[in-house]
N, C-alpha and C positions, 0 to 999 in steps of 0.2 A: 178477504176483509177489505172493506174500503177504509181509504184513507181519511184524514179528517177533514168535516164538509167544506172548510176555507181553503181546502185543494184542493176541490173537485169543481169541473166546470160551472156546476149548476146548485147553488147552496140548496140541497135538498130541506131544510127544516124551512128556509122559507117557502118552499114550495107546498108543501105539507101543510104549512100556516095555510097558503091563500086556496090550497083545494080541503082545508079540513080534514085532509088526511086521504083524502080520496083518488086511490089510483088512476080510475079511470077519467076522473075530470085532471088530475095532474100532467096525464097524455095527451087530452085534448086541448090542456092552454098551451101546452109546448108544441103543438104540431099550428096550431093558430099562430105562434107568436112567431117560428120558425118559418114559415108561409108569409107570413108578415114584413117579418125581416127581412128576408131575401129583395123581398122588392124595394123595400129600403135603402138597405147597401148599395146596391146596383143604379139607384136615383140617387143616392151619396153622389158613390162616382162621377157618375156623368154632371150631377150639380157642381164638384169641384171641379170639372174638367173645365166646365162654364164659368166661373167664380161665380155661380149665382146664390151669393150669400142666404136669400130668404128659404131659398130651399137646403141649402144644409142647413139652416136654424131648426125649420122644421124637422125635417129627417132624424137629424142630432136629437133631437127633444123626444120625439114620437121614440126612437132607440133606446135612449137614456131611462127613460118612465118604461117604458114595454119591460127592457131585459132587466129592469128593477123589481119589477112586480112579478117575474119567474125566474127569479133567482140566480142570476145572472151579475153579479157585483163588477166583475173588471170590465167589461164591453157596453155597463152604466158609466162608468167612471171611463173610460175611454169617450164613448159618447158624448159627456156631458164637456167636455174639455174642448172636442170637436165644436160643441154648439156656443161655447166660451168663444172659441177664435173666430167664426163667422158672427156674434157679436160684435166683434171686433173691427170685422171687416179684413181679419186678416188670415192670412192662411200658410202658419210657417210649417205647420208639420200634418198639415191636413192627410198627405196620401200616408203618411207611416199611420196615423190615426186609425183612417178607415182600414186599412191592413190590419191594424190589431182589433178592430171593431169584428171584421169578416173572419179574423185566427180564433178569436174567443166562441163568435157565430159557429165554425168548423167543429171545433174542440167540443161543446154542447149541444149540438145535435149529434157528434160518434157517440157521446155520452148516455143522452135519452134513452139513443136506438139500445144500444148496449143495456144499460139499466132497465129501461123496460121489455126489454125479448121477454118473450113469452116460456 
């Protein structure tokens, strides 16, 4: 028995909304968006390494909107916070950020692979 969708990495009812319910496009926006992601966080990174504020705005944003639209609510809300401070020009808790951006990223892709094995 799964637990309730607001514990689960990946809020499968929105998922289900934006694929129409359809399995195999469900796989395919989370293997895009995970593909996606990855190069994202790791341009996070190196953008905070840099303070180069326009690229974590970006990043942040592209993150924020992406793990929104696949279900993904805490690593949006992580994201969007992220793209608040480089807003700001400031960067007080930037690396804990992206660490929880990248833990929520981990946690839903064990999730996917698991949930949809074959």
């Amino acid at each position: 028995m799964l637990p309730q969708d607001e514990e689960l990495p990946i809020n499968l009812q929105r998922l289900q909304a934006v694929s129409r319910g359809k399995v195999a496009m469900q796989k395919r926006l989370l293997e895009i968006f995970f593909q996606a992601a990855e190069g994202d966080i790791a341009a996070l990174k190196e953008a905070i390494a840099n303070h180069d504020f326009p690229t974590i705005k970006h990043k942040a944003h592209q993150l924020k909107g992406s793990s929104a639209n696949v279900g993904i609510p805490k690593m949006s809300i992580a994201a969007a916070e992220l793209q608040k401070q480089a807003d700001r020009q400031t960067l007080p808790e930037a690396n804990e950020l992206v660490n929880e951006i990248e833990n929520y990223f981990q946690k839903a892709r064990q999730f996917a692979e698991i949930h949809f094995s074959d």
